[in-house]
C-alpha positions in Angstrom: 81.1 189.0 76.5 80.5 190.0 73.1 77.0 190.2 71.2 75.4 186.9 69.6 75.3 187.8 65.7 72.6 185.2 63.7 72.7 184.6 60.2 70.1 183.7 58.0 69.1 183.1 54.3 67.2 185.0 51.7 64.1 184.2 53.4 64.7 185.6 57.0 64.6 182.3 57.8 67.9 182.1 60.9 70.3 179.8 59.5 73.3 180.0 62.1 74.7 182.0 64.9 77.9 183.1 65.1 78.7 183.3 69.1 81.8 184.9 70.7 84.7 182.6 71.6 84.9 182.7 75.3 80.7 181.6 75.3 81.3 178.8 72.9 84.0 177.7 74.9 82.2 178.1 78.2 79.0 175.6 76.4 81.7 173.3 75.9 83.1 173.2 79.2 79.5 172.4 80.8 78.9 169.9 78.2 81.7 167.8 78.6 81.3 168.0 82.8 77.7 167.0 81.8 78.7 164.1 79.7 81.7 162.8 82.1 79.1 163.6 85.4 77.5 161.0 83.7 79.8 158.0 84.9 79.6 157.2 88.4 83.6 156.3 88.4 84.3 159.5 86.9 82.0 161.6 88.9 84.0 160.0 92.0 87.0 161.3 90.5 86.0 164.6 89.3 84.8 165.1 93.1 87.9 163.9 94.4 90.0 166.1 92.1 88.1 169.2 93.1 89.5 168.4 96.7 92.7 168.6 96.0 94.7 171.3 96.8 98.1 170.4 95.7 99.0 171.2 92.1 100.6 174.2 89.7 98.8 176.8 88.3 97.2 176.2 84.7 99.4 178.8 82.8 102.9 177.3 84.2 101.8 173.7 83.7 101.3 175.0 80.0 104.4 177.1 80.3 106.2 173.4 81.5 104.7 171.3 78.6 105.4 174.0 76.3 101.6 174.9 75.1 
């Protein structure tokens, strides 16, 4: 993971942060489990879906819808 650069004005005062890709994407992931965790009918669903053990592969679903 790469290093966490910050940005700020004139002042010193920290303005923004520029973080590497796979870490922002990470904080999103846990943020939108947080957010759907949330809902009892979704947490149901997320738990039931973690259970399942049929499926494809991420990459060839992608490769299969073309993304």
């Amino acid at each position: 993971m790469g290093q966490i650069q910050y940005i700020s004005d004139e002042n010193n005062k920290v303005t923004g942060v520029i973080v590497p890709i796979d870490l922002w994407e990470e904080l999103q992931s846990e943020k939108e489990t947080a957010y759907l965790l949330k809902s009892k009918a979704m947490k149901k669903r997320l738990l039931k879906a973690r259970e399942n053990k049929e499926g494809i592969p991420f990459e060839d679903a992608r490769k299969k819808l073309g993304i």
